[in-house]
C-alpha positions as CSV (number, residue, x, y, z in Angstrom):
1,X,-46.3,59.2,-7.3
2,X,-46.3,55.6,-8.5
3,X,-44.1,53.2,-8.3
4,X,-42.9,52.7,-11.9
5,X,-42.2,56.4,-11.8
6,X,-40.4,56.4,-8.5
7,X,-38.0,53.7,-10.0
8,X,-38.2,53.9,-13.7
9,X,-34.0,53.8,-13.8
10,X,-34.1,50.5,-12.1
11,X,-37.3,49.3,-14.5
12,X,-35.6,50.5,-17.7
13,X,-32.4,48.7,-16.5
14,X,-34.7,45.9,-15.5
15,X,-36.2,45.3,-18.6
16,X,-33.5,45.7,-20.7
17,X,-31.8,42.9,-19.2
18,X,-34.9,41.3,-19.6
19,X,-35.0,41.8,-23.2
20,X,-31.2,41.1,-23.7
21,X,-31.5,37.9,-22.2
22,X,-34.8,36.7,-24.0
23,X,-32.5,37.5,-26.7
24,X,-29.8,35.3,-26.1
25,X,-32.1,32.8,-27.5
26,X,-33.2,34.4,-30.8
27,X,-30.5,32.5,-33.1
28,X,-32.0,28.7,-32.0
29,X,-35.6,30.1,-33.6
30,X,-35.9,28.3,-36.9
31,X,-38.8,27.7,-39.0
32,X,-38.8,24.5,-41.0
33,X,-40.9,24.7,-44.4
34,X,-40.8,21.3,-45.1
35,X,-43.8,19.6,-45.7
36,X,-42.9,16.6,-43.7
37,X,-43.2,18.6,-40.6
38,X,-46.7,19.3,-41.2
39,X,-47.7,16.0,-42.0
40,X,-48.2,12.7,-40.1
41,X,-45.9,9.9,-41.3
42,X,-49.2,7.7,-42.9
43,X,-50.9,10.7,-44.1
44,X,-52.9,9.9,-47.4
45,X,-52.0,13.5,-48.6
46,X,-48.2,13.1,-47.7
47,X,-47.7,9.7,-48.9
48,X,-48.9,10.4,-51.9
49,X,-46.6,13.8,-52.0
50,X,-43.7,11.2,-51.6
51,X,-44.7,9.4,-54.2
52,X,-45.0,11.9,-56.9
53,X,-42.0,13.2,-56.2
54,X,-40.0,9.9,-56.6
55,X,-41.7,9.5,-59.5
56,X,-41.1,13.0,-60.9
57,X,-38.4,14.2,-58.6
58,X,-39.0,17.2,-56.2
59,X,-39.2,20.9,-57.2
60,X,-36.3,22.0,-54.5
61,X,-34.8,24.9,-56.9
62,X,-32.2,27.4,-56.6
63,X,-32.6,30.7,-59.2
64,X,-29.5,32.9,-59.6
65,X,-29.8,36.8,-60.7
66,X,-27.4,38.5,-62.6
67,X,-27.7,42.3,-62.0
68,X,-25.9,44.2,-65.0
69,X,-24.6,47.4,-64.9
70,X,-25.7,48.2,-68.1
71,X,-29.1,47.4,-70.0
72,X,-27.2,46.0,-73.0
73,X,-27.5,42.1,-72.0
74,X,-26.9,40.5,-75.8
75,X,-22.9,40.9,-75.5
76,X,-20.0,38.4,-75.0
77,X,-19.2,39.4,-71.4
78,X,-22.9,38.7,-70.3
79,X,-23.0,35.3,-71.7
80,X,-19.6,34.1,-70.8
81,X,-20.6,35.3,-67.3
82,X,-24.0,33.0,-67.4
83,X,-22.2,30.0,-68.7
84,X,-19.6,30.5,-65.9
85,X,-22.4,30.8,-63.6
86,X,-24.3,27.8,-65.3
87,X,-20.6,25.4,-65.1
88,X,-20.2,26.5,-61.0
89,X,-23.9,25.9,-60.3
90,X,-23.2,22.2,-61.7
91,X,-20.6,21.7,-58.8
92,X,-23.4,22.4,-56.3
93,X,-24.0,19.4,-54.2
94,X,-26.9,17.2,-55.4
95,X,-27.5,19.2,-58.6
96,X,-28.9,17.0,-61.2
97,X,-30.2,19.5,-62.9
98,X,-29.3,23.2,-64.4
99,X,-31.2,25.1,-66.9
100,X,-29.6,28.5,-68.4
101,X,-29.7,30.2,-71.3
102,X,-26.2,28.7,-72.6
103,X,-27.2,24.8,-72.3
104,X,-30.8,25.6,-73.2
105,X,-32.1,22.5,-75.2
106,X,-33.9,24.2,-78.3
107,X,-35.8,20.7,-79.7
């Protein structure tokens, strides 16, 4: 008999506190998709990243989804609902920006 069989209680119990306390850990994983991170600070490539987007400011977006319960999407509760949606997503911090379908610029 080996010896994993001969004491497989004591390895299951084993490894799962193994595993629970790698665990522990799991919520300080984060990955960071930020260009910057990938980039040297006096990379050609970066700097001139930076510099398009202070010229033409940066394409950080947020898109909202309006699921509907019905397929009929052309009626007054739908569109008061998107510009509700589209006055709240003006008091977002840092928004400079929001396009929608009720303060869509037709010129």
């Amino acid at each position: 008999m080996s010896i994993l069989s001969r004491y497989r209680l004591i390895a299951l119990f084993a490894l799962l506190i193994l595993i629970g306390g790698l665990s522990m850990g799991i919520n300080h994983v984060v990955f960071n998709a930020d260009y910057h991170e990938f980039f040297e600070i006096n990379d050609p490539q970066r700097m001139k990243f930076d510099e398009i987007q202070d010229v033409f400011g940066s394409s950080d977006n947020i898109m909202f989804l309006l699921v509907l319960a019905s397929r009929d999407v052309f009626t007054e509760e739908v569109f008061t609902a998107i510009h509700q949606l589209t006055e709240r997503a003006w008091q977002i911090p840092h928004s400079y920006r929001v396009d929608s379908l009720t303060n869509y610029q037709y010129s």
